[in-house]
C-alpha positions in Angstrom: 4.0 22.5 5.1 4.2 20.0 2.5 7.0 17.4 3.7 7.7 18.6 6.8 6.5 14.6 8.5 3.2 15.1 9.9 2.1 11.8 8.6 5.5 10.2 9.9 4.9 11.5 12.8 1.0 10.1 12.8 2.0 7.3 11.8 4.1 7.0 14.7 1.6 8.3 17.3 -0.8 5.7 15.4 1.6 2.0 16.1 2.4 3.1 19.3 -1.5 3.6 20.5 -2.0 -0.1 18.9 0.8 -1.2 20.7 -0.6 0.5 24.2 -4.0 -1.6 23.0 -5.1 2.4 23.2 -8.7 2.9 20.9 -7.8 5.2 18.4 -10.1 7.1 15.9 -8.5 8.2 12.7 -9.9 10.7 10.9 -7.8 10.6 7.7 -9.5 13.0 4.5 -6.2 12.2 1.9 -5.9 8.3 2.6 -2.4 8.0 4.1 -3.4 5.8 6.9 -5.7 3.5 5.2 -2.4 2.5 2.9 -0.6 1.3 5.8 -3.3 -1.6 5.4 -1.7 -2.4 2.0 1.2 -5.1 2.9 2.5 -7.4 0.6 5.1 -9.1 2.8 6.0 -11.7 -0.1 5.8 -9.6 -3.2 4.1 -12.1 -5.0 1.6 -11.2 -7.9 -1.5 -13.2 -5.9 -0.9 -10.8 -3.4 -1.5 -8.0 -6.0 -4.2 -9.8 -8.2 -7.0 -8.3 -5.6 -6.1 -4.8 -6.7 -5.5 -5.3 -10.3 -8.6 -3.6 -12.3 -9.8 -5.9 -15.5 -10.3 -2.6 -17.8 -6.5 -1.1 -16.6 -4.8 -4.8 -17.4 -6.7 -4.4 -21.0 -5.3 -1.1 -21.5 -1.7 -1.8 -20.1 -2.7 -5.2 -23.4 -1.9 -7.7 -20.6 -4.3 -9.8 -18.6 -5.0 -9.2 -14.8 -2.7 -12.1 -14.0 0.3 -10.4 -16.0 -0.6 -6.8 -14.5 -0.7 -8.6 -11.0 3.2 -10.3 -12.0 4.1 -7.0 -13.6 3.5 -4.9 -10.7 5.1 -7.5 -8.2 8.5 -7.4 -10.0 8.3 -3.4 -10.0 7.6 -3.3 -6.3 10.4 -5.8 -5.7 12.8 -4.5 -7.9 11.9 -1.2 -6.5 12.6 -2.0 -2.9 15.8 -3.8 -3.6 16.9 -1.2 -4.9 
């Protein structure tokens, strides 16, 4: 069921193999694991500018740089909060 932790609880399973140096083959169809790899431990828009798309920054009527120090600030005001 929807909510219920099964990817909390992969998750989980997942650090504690790495940590046991244990191989581990993820099969992941919806992408949950793969995000784990997105870590932007200083919240600054460099970190971001890699992901920013040209053609979304044109339609957002910003540049990539001020989509990239945009989305920093909502991801840091976000946590914070």
């Amino acid at each position: 069921m929807t909510g219920s932790g099964k990817t909390g609880l992969g998750i989980i399973y997942l650090e504690e193999a790495l940590r046991a140096r244990i191989p581990a083959l993820i099969l992941d169809p919806k992408g949950d694991m793969t995000n784990l790899l997105l870590t932007f431990p200083d919240l600054e828009p460099t970190d971001f500018l890699p992901w920013i798309d040209e053609a979304e920054a044109k339609r957002a009527g910003s540049t990539r740089d001020e989509l990239a120090a945009q989305t920093a600030e909502l991801w840091r005001s976000g946590l914070e909060s």
